[in-house]
C-alpha positions as a printed NumPy array, in Angstrom:
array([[62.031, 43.6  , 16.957],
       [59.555, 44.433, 19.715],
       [57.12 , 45.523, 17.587],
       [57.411, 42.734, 14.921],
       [57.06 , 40.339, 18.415],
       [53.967, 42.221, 19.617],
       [52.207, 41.9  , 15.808],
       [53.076, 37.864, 16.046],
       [51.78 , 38.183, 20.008],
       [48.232, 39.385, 18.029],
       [48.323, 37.519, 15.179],
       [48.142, 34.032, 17.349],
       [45.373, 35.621, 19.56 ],
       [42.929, 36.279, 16.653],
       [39.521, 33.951, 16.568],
       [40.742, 30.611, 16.19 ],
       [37.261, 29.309, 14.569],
       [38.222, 29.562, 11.115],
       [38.245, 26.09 ,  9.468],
       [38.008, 24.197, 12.817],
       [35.319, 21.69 , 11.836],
       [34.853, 20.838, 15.955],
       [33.038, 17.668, 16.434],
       [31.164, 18.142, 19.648],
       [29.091, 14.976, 19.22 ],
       [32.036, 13.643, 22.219],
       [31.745, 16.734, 24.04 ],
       [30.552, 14.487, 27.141],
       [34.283, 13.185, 26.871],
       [35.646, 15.878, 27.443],
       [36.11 , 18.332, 30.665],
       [33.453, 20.311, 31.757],
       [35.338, 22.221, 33.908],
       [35.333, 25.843, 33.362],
       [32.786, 25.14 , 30.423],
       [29.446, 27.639, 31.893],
       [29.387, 30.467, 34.278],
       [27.297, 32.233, 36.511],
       [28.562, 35.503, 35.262],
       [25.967, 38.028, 33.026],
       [25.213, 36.379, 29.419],
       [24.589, 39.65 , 27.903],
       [27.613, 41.177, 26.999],
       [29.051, 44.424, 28.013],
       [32.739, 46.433, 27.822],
       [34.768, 46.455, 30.784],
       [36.231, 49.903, 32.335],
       [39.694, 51.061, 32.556],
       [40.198, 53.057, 35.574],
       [43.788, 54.152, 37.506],
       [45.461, 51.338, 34.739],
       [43.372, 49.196, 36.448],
       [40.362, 47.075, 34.064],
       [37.275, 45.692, 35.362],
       [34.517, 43.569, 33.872],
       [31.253, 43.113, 35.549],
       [30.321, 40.728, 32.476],
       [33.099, 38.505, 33.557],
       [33.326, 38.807, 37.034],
       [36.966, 40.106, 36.191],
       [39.78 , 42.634, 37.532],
       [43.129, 42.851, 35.847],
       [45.197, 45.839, 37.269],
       [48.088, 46.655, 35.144],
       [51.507, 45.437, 36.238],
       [53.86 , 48.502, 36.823],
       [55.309, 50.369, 33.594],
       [52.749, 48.709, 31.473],
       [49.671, 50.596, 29.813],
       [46.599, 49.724, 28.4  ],
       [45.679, 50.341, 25.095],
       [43.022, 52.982, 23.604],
       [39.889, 52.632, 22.1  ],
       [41.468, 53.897, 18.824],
       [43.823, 50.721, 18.799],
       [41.576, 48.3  , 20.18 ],
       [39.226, 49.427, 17.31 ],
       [42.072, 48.432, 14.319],
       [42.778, 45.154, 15.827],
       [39.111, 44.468, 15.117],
       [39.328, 46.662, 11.882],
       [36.627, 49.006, 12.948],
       [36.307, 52.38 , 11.612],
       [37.807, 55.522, 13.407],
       [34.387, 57.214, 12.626],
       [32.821, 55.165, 15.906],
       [34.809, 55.309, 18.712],
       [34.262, 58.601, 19.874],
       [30.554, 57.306, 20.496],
       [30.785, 54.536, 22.432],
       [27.474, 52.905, 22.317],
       [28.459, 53.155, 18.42 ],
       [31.641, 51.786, 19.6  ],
       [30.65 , 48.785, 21.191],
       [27.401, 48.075, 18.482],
       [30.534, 47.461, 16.564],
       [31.891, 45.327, 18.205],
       [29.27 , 43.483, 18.89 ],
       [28.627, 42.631, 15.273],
       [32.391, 41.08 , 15.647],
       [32.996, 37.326, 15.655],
       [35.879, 38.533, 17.9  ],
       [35.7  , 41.188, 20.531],
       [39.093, 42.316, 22.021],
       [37.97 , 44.568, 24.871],
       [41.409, 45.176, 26.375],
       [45.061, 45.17 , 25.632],
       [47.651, 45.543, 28.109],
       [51.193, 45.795, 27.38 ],
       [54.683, 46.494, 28.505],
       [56.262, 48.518, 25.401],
       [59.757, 47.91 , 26.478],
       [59.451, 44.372, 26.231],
       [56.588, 43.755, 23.933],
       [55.242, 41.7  , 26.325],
       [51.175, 41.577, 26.638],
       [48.021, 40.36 , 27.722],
       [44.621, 40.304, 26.04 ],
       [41.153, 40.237, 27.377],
       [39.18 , 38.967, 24.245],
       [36.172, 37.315, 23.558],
       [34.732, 35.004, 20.86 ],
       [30.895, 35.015, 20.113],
       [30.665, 30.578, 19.548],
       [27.212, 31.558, 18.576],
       [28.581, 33.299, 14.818],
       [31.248, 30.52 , 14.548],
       [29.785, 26.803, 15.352],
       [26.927, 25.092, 14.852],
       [25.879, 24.024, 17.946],
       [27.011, 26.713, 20.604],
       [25.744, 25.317, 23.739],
       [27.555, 21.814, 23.211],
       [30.927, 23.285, 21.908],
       [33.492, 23.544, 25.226],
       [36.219, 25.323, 26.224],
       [38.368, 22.383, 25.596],
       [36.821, 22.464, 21.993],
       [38.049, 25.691, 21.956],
       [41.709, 25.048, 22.761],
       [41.812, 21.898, 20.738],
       [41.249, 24.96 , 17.887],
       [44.015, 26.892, 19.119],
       [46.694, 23.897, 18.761],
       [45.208, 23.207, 15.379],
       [45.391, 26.571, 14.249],
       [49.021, 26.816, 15.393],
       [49.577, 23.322, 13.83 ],
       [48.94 , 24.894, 10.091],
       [51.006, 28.13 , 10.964],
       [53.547, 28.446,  8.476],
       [57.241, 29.571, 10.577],
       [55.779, 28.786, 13.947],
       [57.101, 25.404, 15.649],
       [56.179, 25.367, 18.724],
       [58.922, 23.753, 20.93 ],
       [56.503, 22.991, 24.348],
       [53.203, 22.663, 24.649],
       [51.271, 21.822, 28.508],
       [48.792, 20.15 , 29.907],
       [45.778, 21.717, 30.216],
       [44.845, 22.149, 33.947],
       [42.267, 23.969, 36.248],
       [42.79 , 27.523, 37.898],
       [40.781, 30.04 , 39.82 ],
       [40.763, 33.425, 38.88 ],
       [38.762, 35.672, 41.283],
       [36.466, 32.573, 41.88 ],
       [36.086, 31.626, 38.587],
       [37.348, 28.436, 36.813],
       [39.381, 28.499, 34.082],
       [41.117, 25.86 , 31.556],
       [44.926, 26.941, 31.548],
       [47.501, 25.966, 28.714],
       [50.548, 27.064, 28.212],
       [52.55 , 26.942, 24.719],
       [55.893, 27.278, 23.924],
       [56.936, 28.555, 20.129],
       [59.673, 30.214, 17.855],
       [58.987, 32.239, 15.468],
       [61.452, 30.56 , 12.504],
       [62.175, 33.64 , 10.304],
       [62.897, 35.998, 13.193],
       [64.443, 33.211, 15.376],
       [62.062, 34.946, 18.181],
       [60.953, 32.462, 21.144],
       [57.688, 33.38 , 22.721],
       [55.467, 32.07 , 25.181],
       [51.75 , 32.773, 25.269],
       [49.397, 31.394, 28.058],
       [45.645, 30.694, 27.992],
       [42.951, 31.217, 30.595],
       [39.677, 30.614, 28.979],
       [36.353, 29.714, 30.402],
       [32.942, 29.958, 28.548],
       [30.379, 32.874, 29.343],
       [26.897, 31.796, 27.707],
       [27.519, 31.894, 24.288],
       [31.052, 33.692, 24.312],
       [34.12 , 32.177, 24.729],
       [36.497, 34.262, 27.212],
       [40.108, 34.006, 26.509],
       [42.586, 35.64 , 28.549],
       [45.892, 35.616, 26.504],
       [49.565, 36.513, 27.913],
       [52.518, 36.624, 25.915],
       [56.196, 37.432, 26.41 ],
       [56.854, 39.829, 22.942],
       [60.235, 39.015, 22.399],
       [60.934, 36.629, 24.736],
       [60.556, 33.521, 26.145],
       [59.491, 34.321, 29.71 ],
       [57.019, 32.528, 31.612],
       [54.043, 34.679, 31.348],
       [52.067, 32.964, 34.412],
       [53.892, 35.096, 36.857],
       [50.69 , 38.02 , 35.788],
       [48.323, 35.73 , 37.246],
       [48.424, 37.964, 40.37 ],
       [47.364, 41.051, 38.752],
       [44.201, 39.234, 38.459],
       [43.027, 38.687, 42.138],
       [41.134, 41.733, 43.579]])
């Protein structure tokens, strides 16, 4: 079961832009918060050092909560189905993954549990028309239509979007309730996401096989 929870936990966190048709011509409707940053533009990989990650791209540090571990290069590579053959080379490594709509630059996860969080980021630039105009709250309007056509999924509570800091940065927070119908699993995945030039930066936590409150990791975030 953990492992079936932990492929659904990935399967909700891949890009969301398929199909999403995002009318930004109301964009000035909607927040702006959390929608730029001041952070680099250019992308790079963060490091993984003493289970602790660090991104200077983001201005982020996640250190890993105890008994969880962060996932190699060789996984991180198949969730993005990239070939073995590159990531002993990593500027091969992350060429590759720069050619990616989707770039998911660091798993964490607690194997007893299945419980996880993701560090992933979507180049707007290869998936909308209009990349400067399209928000982080056009993003997340994706994510609830995307889980909207999910066959087996109903989710059971979905928040209010609201406005946290993480190490000084603003991010757009939503937090979404679901079962999984043919596995009767509950899960609970939360958002962070802010906007980083022409990537969107999601930070995605979810609870495996069960249907604990993942906010409680937001501490593992503050330096």
């Amino acid at each position: 079961m953990k492992k079936i929870a932990l492929m659904l936990s990935i399967l909700m966190s891949v890009s969301v832009f398929a199909g999403c048709g995002s009318d930004n011509g109301d964009s000035d409707k909607k927040s702006a918060s959390a929608s730029q940053s001041t952070s680099k533009t250019e992308f790079e990989r963060g490091t993984i050092e003493n289970n602790v990650y660090t991104s200077d791209f983001a201005n982020l540090k996640f250190t890993a909560p105890e008994g969880w571990e962060f996932a190699n290069d060789e996984y991180i590579a198949s969730m993005m189905g990239i070939g073995l053959d590159v990531i002993d080379k990593d500027d091969d490594l992350t060429k590759a993954m720069l050619e990616q709509a989707s770039i998911y630059d660091a798993m964490c996860m607690e194997e007893s549990t299945g419980k996880n969080i993701i560090i992933m980021y979507e180049n707007v630039a290869k998936e909308v028309p209009n990349p400067d105009s399209f928000t982080v709250d056009d993003y997340l309007d994706s994510v609830e239509q995307q889980f909207d056509t999910m066959a087996n999924v109903t989710v059971t509570s979905n928040s209010d979007r609201e406005n946290v800091t993480i190490n000084g940065e603003d991010y757009i927070k939503k937090d979404i309730h679901m079962s999984y119908d043919e596995m009767g699993v509950e899960v609970n995945q939360v958002y962070y996401v802010r906007k980083i030039g022409n990537y969107m930066l999601g930070i995605i936590a979810s609870s495996g096989n069960t249907a604990d409150d993942m906010s409680v990791y937001e501490k593992n975030f503050i330096n």
